[in-house]
N, C-alpha and C positions, 0 to 999 in steps of 0.2 A: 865812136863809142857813145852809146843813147843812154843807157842803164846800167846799172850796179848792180849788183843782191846782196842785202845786209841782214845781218842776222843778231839779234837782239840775245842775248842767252839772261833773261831775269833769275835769278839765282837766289838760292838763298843761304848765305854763310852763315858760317859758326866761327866765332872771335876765336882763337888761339886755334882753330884746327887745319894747320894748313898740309897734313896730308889728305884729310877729308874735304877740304874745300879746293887742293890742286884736283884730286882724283874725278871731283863734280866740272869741274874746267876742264881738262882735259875728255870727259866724257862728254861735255857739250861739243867741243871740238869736230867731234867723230860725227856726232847728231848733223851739225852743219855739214862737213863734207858733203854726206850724206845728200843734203838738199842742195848741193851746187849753191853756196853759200859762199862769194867771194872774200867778205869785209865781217868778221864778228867780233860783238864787242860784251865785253864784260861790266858790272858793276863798277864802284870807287873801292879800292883796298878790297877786292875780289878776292887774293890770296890770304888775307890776313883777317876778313871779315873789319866790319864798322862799328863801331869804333873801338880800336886796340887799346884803349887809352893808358895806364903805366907799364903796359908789356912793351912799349915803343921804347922804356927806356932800360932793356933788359936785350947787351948784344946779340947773344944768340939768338933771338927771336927776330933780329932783322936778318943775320948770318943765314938763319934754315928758311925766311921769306925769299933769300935772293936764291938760293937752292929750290927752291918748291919756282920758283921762276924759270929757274934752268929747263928741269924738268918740263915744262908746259913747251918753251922754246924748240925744244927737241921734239914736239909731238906735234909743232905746227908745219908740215910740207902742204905746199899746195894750197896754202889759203892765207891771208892777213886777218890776225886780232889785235885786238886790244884791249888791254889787262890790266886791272887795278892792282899796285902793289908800293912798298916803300922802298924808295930808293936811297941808296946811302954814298953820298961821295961831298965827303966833306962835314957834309951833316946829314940832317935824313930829310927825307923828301915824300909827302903824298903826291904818288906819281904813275900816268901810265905808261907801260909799255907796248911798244908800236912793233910787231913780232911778223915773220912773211920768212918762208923757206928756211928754216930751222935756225934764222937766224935774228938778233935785237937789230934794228933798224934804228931806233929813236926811241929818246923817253920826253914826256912833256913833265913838266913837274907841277904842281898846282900854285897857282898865282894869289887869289886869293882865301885866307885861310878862316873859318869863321871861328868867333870867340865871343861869343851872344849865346842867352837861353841854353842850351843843351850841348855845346860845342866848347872845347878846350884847345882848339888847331893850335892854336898861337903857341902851346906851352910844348908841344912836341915838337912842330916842324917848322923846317927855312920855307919862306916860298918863293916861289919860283919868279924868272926874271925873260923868260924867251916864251915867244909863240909861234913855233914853228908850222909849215905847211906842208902837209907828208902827201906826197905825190903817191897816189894808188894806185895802179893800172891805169897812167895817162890824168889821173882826175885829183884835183887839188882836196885833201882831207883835212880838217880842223881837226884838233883833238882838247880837249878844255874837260877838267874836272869840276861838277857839283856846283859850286859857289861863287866858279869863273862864269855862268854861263846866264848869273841874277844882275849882275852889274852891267847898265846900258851901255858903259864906256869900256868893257873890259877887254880878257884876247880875243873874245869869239868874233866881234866887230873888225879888230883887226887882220886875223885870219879870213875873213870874207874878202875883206880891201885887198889881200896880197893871191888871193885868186880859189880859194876855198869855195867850192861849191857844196860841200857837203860837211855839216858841223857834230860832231860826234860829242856828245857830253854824258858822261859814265858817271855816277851816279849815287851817293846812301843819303836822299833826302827823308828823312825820321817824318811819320805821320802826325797830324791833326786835324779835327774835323775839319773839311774844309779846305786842306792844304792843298790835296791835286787839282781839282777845279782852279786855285788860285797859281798854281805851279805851270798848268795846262794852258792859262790866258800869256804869263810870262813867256814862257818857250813861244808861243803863239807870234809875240808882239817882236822878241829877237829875230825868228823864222822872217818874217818879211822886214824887219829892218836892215838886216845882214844879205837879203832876198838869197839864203841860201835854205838848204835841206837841213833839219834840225833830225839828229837822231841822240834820242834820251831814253839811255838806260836806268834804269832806277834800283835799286835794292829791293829785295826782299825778305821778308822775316822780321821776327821777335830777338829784339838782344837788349835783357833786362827791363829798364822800364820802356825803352825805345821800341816802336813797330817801323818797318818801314811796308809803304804799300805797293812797290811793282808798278804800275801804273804807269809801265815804259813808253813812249810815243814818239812816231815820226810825224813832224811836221812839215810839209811842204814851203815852197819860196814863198806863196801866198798867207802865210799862216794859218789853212786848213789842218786838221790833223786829220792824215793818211790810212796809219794804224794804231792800236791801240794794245797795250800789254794787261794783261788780268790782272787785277787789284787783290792782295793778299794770298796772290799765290804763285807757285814757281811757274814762267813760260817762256814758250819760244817763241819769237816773234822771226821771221822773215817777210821782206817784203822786198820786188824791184824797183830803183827809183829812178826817176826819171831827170838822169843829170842834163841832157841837152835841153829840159824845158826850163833849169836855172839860168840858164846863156843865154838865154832868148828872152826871159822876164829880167836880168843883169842889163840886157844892150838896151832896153825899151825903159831904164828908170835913171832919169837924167842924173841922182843923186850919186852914182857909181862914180861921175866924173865933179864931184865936189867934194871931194873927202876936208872934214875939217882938219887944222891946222894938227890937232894934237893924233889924229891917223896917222896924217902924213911922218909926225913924229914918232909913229909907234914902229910902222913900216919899217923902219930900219932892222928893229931887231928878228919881224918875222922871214926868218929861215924857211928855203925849201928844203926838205930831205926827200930824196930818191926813194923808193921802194919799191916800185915796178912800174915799169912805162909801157908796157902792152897786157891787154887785156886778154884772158887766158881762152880759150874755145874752148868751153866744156859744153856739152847739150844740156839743155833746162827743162825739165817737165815746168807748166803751167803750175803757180800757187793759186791753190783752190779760194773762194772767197772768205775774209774772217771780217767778221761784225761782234767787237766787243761793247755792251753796252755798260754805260757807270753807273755801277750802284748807286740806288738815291741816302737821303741825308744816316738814318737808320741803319739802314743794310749795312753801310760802311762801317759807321762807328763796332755794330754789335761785330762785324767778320774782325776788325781790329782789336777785339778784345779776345776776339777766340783764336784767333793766333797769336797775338800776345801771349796766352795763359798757354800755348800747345808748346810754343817753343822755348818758353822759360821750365815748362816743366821736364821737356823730351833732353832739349838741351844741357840741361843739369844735374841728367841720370835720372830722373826717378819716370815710375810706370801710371801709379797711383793718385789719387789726392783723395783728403777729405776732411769735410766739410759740414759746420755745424750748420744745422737748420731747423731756423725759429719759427717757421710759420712765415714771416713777413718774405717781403720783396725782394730784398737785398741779395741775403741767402740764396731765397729761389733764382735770382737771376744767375748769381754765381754758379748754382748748382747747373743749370743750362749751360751758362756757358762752357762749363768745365765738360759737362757727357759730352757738346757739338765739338770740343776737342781732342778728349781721349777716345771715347768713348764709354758708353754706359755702363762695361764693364771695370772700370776703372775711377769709377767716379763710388765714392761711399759717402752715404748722409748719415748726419748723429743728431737724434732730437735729445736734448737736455735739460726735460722741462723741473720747472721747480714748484713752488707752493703758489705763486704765484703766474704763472704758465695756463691761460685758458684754454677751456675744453677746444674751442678752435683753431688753435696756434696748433696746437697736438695734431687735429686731424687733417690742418690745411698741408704740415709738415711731411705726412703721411701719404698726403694724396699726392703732392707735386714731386715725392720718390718712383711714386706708382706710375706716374704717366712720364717718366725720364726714365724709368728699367733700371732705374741704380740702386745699389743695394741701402737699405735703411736700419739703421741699431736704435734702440732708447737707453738711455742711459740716464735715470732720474737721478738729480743731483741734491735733493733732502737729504739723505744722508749726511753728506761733506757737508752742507749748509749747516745744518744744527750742531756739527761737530763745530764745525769752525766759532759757531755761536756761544758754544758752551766753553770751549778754550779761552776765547775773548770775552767772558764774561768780566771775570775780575777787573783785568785794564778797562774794559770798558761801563765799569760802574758808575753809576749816578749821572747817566750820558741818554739820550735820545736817539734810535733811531734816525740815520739818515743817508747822504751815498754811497758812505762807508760800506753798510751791509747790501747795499747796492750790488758795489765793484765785487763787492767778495762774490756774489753768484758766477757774475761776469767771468772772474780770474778761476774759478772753478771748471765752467764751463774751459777755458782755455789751457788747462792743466789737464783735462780729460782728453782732451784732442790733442797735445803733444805726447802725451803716453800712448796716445792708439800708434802716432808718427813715429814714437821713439820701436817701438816694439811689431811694427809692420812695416815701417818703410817707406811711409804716407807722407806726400807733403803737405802741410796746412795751409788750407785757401780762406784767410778770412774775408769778411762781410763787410768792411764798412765802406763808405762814399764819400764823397770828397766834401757835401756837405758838412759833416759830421766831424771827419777830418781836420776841416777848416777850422770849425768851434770847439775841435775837444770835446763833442759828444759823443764819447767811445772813451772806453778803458783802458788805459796802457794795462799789459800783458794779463789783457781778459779777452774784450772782443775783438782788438787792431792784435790779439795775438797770431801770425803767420807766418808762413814760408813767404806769400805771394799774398799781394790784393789787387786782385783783379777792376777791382769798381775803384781803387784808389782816387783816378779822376778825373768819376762821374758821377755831376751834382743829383741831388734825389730827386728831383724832378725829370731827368734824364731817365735816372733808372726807370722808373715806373714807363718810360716811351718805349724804352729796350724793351720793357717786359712785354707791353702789347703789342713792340715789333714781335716779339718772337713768338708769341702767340699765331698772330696773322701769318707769321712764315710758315708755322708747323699747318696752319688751317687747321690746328683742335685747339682745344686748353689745354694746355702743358702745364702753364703757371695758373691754377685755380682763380677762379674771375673773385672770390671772395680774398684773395691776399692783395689784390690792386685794387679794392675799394676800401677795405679796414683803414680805421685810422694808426698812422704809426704807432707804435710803442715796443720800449726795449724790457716791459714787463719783470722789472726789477722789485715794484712795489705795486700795492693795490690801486688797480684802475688807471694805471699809469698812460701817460700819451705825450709824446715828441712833444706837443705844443707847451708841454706845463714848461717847458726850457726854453724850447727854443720859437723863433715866429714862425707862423706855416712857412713849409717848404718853395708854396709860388711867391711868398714876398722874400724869404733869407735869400734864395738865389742866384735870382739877380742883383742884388747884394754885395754879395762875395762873390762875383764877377766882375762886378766894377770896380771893389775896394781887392780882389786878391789879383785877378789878371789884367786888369786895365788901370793900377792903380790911380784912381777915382778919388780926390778927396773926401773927406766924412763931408764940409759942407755943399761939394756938389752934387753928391748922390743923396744929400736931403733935398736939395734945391731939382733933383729927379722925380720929386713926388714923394719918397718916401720918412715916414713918420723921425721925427728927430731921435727920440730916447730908444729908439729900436737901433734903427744906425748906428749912432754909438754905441749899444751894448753888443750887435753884433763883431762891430772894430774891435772891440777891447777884450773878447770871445778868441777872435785869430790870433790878434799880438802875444797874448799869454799863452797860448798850447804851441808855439815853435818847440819847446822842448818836447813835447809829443809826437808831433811830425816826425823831428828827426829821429826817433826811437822805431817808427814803422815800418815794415818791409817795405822791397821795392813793389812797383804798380805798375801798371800799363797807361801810358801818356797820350789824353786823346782830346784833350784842351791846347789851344796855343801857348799857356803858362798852367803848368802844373807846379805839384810843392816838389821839393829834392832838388832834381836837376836844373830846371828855368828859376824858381821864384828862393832864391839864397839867402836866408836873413839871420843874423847874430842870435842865439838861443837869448845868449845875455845883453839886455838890448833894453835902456831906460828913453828910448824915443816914444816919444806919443805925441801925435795930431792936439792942437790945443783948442 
């Protein structure tokens, strides 16, 4: 027996739905058949979607998991898969299932559980203690979950030692820029240290602020990568592999026969399980040739944002969104990305300008509705302002102007967009960025008012690369060339511009990358070049708007430390750098 045929089913669940996410497994099922697909494999927690996280401690929801398994069980004749799901015997377990002729074979449970950045494994599940080797039609099969398959010393190593020639790793690695490339080199450098067949299923989809990108890959003994799964969308991957060239590159690598001590130690606990010792005769049409190429640095992030925003909004019932639009960047890009998700008939822009609103903010708002086909309302908010002015006069006598009457536009503006949400059904997409974010330059329930922020976190210098990514994607102006050269301003007051607060956008930046995700002391990121009194005011900007943060909707996470999930900090919190 020379070759296999594996079939990749990149998927994309929905967390709590698992008659809707068995019915997509079972429907891939048939697809494989279909292609004389011997071995298919699923996502991690396939059944139950990524991450379940307080539903895991709610019986029933593991009770109709094991049912929504059964189910799958019964529909597998004639083929072997393998299936994310949790398993419960004793305690519960991220775990897959090893399925072949209507009936469970094996389950591997996952080993190691991660509880960093954006993961809470440790607080749900036992992990697992066995690495077992599931014999497939004659041929030794690993199976390793996700986070078993990053560690040099893990089961996947061991599974190769005990005669595994082909390593199966199922998959919800959560996106960041950058991530696959670096995901791609790891799998790579396992692939030839194990000198087995790596096959990586990976997740796909939007679940809250998490993306995951699909991005599934076979890698050969060599650590070539063979095939490739599409990045941000649902696929199927099949390909034949070539098990007798692992035997042949296994006899020819003298290290096969020096397993270290702590193999030799691992060895024991990996089990063979049986599941089919002859390879079936079905006739194979030839697979046609598939060349996926990766998206470069741009392309990626702006498709991670448009699925983010597509499956938090489809996901959560609603049709619609909309969205206020100033004229500037931010806006415009949201409003893109929101039509390249819904579509344009689903997308609404609100211009809200006020007394201080230039004639260009007005028309830029206008035009970048006109070349997205999304519907545009004005809604001039003088009115409410001078009410609100004249209410407030008394409490506010013998007092000066200053952000006060500011916020108050802001919170208007966000009081008019939840009335259009409350009374159509509209989710609100606010505007701001992670820059902004960071320093608390944004208004709690004014302009961070939303269902969803899409730009949550992506610094302003990013945006504005989104922008003339998407520009150069459409090959027109979509986003008017006059909103990416304007100087910032959130036009609250006369003549107003970002810089009177805050430092240009190319020096904060970098910045608050080194003091938010790298945390970078204040005197080594001055000791980086940059100015001292800036540094600190920028530090002392983030430490006091945590309680800001955490009042914001959720966001789409396309940094390796964003705020919420990765970067956790005490609202009340008397630490400061000295």
């Amino acid at each position: 027996m020379h070759s296999i045929r594996v079939g990749i089913a990149q998927i994309n669940s929905t967390v709590g739905d698992l008659s809707g996410n068995t019915r997509k497994i079972m429907e891939s099922i048939d697809q494989a058949k279909s292609l004389g697909v011997d071995l298919l494999t699923f996502p991690e927690l396939a059944i139950t979607g990524y991450p379940p996280e307080d539903l895991l401690l709610k019986p029933q929801f593991i009770k109709q998991n094991r049912e929504s398994l059964d189910k799958i069980i019964e529909h597998c004749s004639d083929i072997a898969v393998v299936v994310g799901f949790v398993d419960s015997d004793g305690d519960i377990y991220n775990a897959a299932a090893v399925l072949y002729n209507k009936k469970l074979m094996g389950v591997y449970h996952k080993f190691y559980l991660p509880n960093y950045g954006v993961f809470d494994e440790n607080r749900y599940f036992q992990a697992g203690r066995e690495c077992p080797v599931f014999i497939i039609y004659g041929i030794g099969i690993g199976v390793t979950i996700c986070e078993d398959m990053w560690y040099e010393a893990g089961p996947a190593i061991v599974q190769a030692y005990a005669g595994a020639r082909v390593l199966l790793n199922i998959s919800a690695s959560p996106y960041h820029a950058g991530k696959g490339l670096f995901r791609e080199r790891m799998l790579a450098t396992r692939a030839s240290d194990s000198i087995a067949i790596i096959v990586h299923n990976n997740l796909v989809g939007g679940q809250d602020e998490l993306v995951f990108d699909g991005n599934s890959l076979i890698i050969n003994e060599k650590g070539e990568v063979v095939v490739r799964g599409k990045q941000f969308e649902e696929d199927f991957v099949v390909a034949d592999l070539d098990v007798e060239s692992v035997f042949r590159s296994q006899l020819r690598d003298p290290r096969r026969r020096k397993e270290t001590p702590w193999v030799r130690e691992k060895l024991e606990g990996a089990t063979r399980i049986e599941v089919s010792s002859e390879y079936p005769a079905i006739a194979r049409s030839p697979l046609p040739p598939r060349r996926i190429e990766r998206l470069d640095e741009f392309a990626e992030i702006y498709q991670a944002l448009v699925l983010g925003t597509r499956d938090y909004v489809h996901k959560n019932g609603f049709e619609k969104v909309v969205i206020g639009l100033s004229g500037g960047v931010d806006s415009s890009l949201v409003a893109a990305i929101a039509t390249d998700s819904l579509g344009a008939d689903n997308v609404i822009g609100v211009s809200m300008p006020s007394r201080y609103s230039s004639p260009d903010s007005k028309s830029d708002a206008e035009a970048l509705a006109r070349n997205l086909g999304i519907e545009f309302k004005v809604i001039p908010i003088e009115k409410a302002f001078s009410s609100y002015l004249e209410t407030l006069a008394e409490p506010f006598k013998n007092t000066q102007p200053d952000v006060t009457e500011e916020n108050i536009q802001a919170r208007i503006r966000g009081n008019i967009l939840f009335a259009l949400s409350n009374k159509f059904g509209w989710l609100v997409l606010a505007c701001s960025n992670k820059s902004e974010t960071a320093t608390g330059y944004t208004t709690l329930y004014g302009d961070m008012a939303g269902g969803f922020i899409p730009l949550k976190d992506v610094p302003k210098t990013m945006v504005l690369e989104l922008a003339r990514y998407k520009n150069r994607q459409a090959g027109k102006e979509v986003i008017p060339s006059a909103v990416l050269t304007k100087a910032p301003s959130a036009e609250l007051r006369p003549d107003q511009k970002d810089t009177d607060t805050l430092p240009p956008y190319e020096v904060l930046d970098p910045i608050l990358k080194a003091y938010v995700e790298d945390d970078v002391t204040i005197d080594q990121i001055i000791a980086m070049g940059f100015d001292r009194d800036i540094v600190t005011r920028v530090a002392r900007l983030v430490d006091r708007n945590e309680y800001k943060r955490r009042q914001a909707a959720p966001g789409i996470k396309i940094t390796p430390r964003d705020f919420g999930r990765d970067r956790r900090l005490p609202i009340t919190n008397k630490f400061k750098e000295e």
